[in-house]
C-alpha positions in Angstrom: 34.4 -26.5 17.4 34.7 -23.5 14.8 31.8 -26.0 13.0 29.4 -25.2 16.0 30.1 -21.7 16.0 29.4 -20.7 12.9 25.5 -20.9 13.2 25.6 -19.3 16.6 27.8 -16.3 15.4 26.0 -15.8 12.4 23.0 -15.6 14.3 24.5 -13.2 16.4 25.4 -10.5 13.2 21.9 -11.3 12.5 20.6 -9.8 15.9 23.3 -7.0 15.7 22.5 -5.6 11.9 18.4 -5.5 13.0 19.2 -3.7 16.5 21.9 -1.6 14.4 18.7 -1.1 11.8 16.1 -0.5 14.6 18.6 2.1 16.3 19.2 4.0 13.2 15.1 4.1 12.0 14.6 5.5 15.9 17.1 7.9 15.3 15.8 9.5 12.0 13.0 12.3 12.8 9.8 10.7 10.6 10.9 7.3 11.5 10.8 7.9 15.2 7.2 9.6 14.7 6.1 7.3 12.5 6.8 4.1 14.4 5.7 6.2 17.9 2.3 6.9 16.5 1.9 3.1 14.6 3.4 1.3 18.4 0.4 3.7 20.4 -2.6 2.4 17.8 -1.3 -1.3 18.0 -1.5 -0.8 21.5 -4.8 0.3 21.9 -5.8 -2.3 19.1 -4.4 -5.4 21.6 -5.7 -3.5 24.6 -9.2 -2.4 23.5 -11.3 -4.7 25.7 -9.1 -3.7 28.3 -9.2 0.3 27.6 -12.7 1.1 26.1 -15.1 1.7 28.9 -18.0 0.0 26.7 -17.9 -2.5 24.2 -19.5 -1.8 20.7 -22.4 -3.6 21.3 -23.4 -1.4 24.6 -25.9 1.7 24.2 -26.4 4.3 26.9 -29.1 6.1 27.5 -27.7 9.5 25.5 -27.5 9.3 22.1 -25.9 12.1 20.5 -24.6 13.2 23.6 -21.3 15.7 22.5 -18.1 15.1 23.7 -17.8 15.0 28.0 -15.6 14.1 30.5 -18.3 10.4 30.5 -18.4 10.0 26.5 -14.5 11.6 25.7 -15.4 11.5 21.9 -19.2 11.8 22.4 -21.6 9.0 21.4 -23.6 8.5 18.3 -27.3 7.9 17.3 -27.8 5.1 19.1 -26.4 5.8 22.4 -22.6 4.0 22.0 -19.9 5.5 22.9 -17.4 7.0 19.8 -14.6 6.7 22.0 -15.1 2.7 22.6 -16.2 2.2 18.5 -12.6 4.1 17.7 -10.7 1.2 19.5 -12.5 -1.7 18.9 -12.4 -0.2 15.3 -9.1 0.2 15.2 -8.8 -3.7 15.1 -10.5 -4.2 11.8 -8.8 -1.1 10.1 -5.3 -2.3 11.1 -6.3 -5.7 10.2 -7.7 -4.5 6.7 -4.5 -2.6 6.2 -1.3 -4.9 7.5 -3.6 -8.3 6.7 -3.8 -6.6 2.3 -0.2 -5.4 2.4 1.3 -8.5 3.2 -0.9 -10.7 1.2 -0.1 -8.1 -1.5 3.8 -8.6 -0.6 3.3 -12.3 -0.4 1.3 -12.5 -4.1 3.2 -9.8 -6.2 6.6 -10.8 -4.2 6.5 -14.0 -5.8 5.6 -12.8 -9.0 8.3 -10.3 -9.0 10.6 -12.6 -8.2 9.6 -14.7 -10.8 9.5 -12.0 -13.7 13.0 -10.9 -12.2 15.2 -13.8 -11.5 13.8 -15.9 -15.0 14.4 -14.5 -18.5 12.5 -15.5 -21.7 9.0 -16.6 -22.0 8.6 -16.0 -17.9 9.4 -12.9 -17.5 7.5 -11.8 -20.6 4.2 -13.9 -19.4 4.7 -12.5 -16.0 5.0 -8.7 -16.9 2.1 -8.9 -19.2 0.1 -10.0 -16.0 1.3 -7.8 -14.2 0.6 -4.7 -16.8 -2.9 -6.2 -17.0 -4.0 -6.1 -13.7 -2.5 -2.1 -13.4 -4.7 -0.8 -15.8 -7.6 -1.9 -13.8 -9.1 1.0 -11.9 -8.0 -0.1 -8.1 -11.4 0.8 -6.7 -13.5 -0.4 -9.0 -12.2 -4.1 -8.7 -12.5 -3.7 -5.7 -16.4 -2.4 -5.6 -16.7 -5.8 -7.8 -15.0 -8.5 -5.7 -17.1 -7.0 -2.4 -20.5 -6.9 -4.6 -19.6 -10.6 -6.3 -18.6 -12.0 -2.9 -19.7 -9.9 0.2 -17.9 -7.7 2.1 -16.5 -10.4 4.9 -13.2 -8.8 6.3 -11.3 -11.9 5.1 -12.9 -11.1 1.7 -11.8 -7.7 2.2 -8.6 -8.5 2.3 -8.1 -10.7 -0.1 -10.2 -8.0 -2.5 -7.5 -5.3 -1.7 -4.5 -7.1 -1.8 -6.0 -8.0 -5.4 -6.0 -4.6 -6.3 -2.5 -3.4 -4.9 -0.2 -6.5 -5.5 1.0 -5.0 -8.5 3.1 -2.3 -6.9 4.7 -4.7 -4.7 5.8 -7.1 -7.7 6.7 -4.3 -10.2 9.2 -3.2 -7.3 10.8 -6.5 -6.8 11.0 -7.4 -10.0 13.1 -4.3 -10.6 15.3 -5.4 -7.7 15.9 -8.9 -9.2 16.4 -7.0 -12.7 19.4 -5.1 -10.8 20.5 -7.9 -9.0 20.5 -10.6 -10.9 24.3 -9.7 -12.8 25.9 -8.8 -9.4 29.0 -10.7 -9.6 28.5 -12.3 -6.6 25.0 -14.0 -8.0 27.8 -15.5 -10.7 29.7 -16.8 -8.4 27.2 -18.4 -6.1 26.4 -19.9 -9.8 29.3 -20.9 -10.7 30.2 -22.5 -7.1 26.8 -24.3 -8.3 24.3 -23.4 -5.7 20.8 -24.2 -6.1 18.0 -22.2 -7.7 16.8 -21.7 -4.8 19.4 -20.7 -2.7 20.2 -18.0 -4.9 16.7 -16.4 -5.0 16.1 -16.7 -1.4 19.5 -16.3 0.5 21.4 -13.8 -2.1 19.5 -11.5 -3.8 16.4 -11.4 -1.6 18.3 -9.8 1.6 19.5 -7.3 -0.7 16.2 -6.5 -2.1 14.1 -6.7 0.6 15.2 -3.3 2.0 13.3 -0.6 -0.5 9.9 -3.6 -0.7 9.4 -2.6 3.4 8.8 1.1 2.2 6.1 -0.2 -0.1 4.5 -2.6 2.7 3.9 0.7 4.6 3.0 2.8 1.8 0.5 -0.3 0.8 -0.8 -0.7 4.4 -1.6 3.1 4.4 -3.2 2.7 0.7 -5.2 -0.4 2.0 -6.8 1.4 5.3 -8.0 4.3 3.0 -9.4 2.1 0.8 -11.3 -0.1 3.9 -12.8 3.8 4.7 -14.0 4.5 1.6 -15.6 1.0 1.3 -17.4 1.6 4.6 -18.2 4.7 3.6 -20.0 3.3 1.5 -21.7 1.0 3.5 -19.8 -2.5 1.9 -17.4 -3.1 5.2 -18.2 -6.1 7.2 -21.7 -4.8 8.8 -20.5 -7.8 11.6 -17.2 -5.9 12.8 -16.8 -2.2 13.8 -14.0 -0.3 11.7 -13.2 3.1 11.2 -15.1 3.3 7.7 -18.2 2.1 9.0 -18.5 4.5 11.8 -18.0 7.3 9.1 -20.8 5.4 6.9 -23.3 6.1 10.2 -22.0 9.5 10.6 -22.9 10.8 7.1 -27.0 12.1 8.3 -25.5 13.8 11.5 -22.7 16.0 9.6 -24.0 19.1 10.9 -25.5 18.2 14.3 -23.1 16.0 15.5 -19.8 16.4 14.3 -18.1 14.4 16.4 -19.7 11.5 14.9 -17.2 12.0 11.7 -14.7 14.3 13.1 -12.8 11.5 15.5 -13.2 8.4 13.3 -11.9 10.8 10.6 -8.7 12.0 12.3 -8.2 8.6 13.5 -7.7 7.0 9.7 -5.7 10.2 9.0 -3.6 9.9 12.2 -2.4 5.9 11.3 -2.5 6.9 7.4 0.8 10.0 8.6 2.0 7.4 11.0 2.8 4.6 7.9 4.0 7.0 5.7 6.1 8.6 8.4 7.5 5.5 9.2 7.8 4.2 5.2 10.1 7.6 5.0 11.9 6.7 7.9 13.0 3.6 6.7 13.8 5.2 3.4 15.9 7.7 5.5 17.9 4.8 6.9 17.9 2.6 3.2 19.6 6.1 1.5 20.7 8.4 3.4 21.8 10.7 0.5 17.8 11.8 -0.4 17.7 13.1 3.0 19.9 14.2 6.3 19.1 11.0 8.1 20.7 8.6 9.7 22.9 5.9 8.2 22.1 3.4 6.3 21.4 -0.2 6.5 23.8 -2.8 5.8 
């Protein structure tokens, strides 16, 4: 009987430690903010077919037409409506953003973990790599993986997550650095348990806590990079994001600023939200660098 249990209580601490986690983000000021503002553009991500009174394809009959109680965020040269282009565009930005940091966590995670748990001629390979790819200039490999194969959003992706996986291994491979000697990692190796079982089920639990920070901080880094790329006119011309719309909006500056201003505040409204929310999570991780709540477990 106690056999059976086990899984089921364990599985229960489980639940309790992330509502315990959850709770205490909530509670911290920047956290609660952050995740508010991040929950409301998911929303309107999922629900844009539902919410936007147009779809991006759709032009009206007023093009240029300033902000009213029909267009709320005016419309732009063509005759769509800004306010309809900001949703639907919220869907490739987010995508562009979450889609590169966790690609980026999956790619340099490994490699961290890697560099971090292994000593000798791993490591020392793995950290050269790593070095390497940090002295390239972020932007500019990414200007040359979008001009050497197109500017698809799933080549997007994979172009930015190129350029910022090296924050997220450098991080986790100082985790495993610190973790590695913990005496209970020599125990689990002494009571001979596999590789394995030690990378993934001792030390990576422990870890994972200050790498979620950096998803968030990547994710923001990621979406500002997807706006400058549209901005430049190398986003997927086939999807509508937030960088594109500022790409369009760069001949009607002065004589319609709504074509720049909303799109604009958008990308810096979910840009606060994830770093918000990466410092609420910090808040909870150590509490002693601010006065938030307590601390995970």
């Amino acid at each position: 009987m106690a056999e059976t249990a086990t899984p089921t209580s364990a599985a229960t601490r489980t639940m309790s430690r992330w509502h315990e986690a959850i709770g205490n983000l909530i509670g911290t000021q920047h956290g609660a903010i952050g995740a508010g503002i991040l929950l409301v553009i998911a929303i309107i991500a999922i629900l844009a077919p539902v919410i936007a009174p147009y779809t991006p394809l759709q032009q009206t009959s007023q093009s240029l037409a300033p902000p009213s109680w029909r267009f709320l965020f005016g419309t732009d040269n063509i005759g769509r409506d800004l306010f309809s282009l900001i949703l639907y565009g919220a869907r490739s930005s987010l995508m562009v953003g979450l889609g590169a940091a966790c690609a980026a966590l999956l790619v340099g995670g490994s490699i961290g973990i890697l560099a971090g748990y292994f000593r000798g001629s791993v490591e020392i390979v793995l950290m050269r790599v790593i070095e390497l790819f940090q002295t390239l200039p972020v932007v500019m490999l990414v200007l040359c993986a979008v001009a050497l194969f197109g500017s698809n959003l799933w080549l997007l992706i994979a172009a930015v997550a190129l350029a910022i996986w090296p924050m997220e291994a450098r991080l986790v491979y100082g985790q495993y650095i610190k973790l590695r000697e913990r005496e209970y990692i020599a125990a689990a190796r002494v009571a001979d348990l596999s590789t394995a079982h030690i990378i993934f089920r001792e030390i990576l639990p422990n870890a994972i806590q200050p790498v979620i920070v950096q998803v968030a901080l990547d994710a923001s880094i990621a979406i500002l990079i997807e706006a400058g790329l549209g901005f430049l006119g190398l986003s997927d011309p086939s999807r509508v994001s937030w960088g594109q719309l500022l790409f369009v909006a760069q001949d009607y500056m002065s004589t319609a600023w709504w074509m720049s201003v909303f799109p604009g505040a958008t990308i810096c409204l979910t840009v606060i939200g994830l770093n918000l929310f990466a410092d609420g999570v910090n808040e909870v991780i150590d509490p002693r660098s601010t006065q938030g709540m307590g601390g995970l477990q």
